[in-house]
C-alpha angles and dihedrals in degrees: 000000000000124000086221099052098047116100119230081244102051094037097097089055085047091064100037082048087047089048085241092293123122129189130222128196112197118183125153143239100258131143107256094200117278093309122060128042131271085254097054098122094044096042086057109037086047088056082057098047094057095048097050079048085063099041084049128017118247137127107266105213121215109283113267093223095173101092136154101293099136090133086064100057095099087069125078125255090025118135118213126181125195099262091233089056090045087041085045094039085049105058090036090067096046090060090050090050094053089036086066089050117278121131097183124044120187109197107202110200118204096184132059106211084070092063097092093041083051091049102054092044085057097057095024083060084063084067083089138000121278137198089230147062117221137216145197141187149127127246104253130144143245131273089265104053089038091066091040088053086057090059105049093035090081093195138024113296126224132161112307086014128119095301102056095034090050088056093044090053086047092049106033113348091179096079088048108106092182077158082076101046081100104149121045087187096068087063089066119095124256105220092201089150096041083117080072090065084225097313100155129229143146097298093045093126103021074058095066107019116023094166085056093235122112108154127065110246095197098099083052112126132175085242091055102057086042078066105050089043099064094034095055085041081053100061088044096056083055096054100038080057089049099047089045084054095043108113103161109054087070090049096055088046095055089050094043090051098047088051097044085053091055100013099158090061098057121080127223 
């Protein structure tokens, strides 16, 4: 079921069908090399999202296609909001989410460099009590269809690589410009820091793949991004059954939220 899709009427059946649990696919807006579209992690991981949606009933929210992508903003096209206005624009449409009915939000990130940002709303949400329980995972895929993965990939995978441009010529093949993937070489790392030993800091990755591409997208085939798709739909449609069956995680919540208000007076 799609937010946008939904009429004002029929939205209340929407949330008891979904079992009051709404998804919501967040990507970014990042160069993915010559080759593959800016929107190249939303437009996936909201393809995954819909089809969980299928496998497993819930509301899929519009994707949230502003992400953590401040190490791409050298390169153009790229969108890059000031994390404290991400971090404000994304609570506030979490509570928007719950104030429309939903007890149970599942944020899916399609892209990694969303994971700390991710991490820190999770923790900074137990500031206050909520209404809600959030949360948060990336598509994957199951042991099976990982080892099945390793054998049609062909090569090593990395970002832009044959992964991510098999799923963009499965899901909208139009915006793939495999013509301008012209120089394998400029997939290869850098290792301009290698001097650091792997010490991390702020050029980590600018460090290694400036052009923001480190995986060669040749072997990529339409099949092959079918693949990832519902294999990734179908560990989503696992977890979306496991988090509707999760009874214990509101509970401790509810629990968490009544000591911190009076925490002196609880023991342990």
């Amino acid at each position: 079921m799609n937010w946008l899709e939904i009429t004002s009427e029929r939205f209340p059946e929407a949330v008891k069908a979904a079992d009051g649990l709404c998804l919501l696919p967040m990507g970014c807006i990042e160069r993915h090399g010559p080759h593959l579209p800016l929107g190249c992690d939303t437009l996936a991981v909201e393809a995954v999202a819909r089809r969980a949606a299928e496998m497993e009933p819930a509301v899929v929210f519009p994707p949230l296609y502003f992400g953590q992508i401040a190490e791409a903003r050298h390169c153009a096209g790229t969108v890059s909001l000031e994390h404290g206005l991400l971090l404000e624009l994304m609570r506030a449409t979490l509570a928007e989410i719950a104030r429309n009915g939903f007890e149970k939000i599942l944020i899916l990130n399609g892209h990694g460099g969303n994971n700390g940002l991710l991490s820190y709303l999770t923790l900074a949400l137990l500031q206050e009590p909520r209404d809600y329980v959030l949360y948060v995972t990336g598509p994957g895929m199951s042991d099976e269809d990982a080892r099945r993965w390793a054998e049609m990939r062909e090569i090593e995978d990395g970002h832009a690589g044959v992964g991510e441009t098999s799923v963009m010529l499965h899901v909208c093949p139009e915006a793939v410009h495999l013509e301008d993937f012209t120089d394998p070489e400029d997939a290869a790392s850098r290792g301009w820091q290698g001097h650091l030993g792997g010490i991390r800091n702020p050029m980590s990755w600018y460090a290694n793949h400036p052009t923001h591409i480190s995986g060669d997208p040749r072997p990529a085939t339409p099949e092959k991004g079918e693949f990832l798709v519902e294999a990734g739909a179908r560990k989503v449609a696992d977890a979306i059954r496991r988090i509707k069956a999760d009874e214990v995680t509101p509970g401790l919540m509810e629990e968490f939220y009544r000591r911190a208000e009076r925490p002196t007076e609880s023991s342990g």
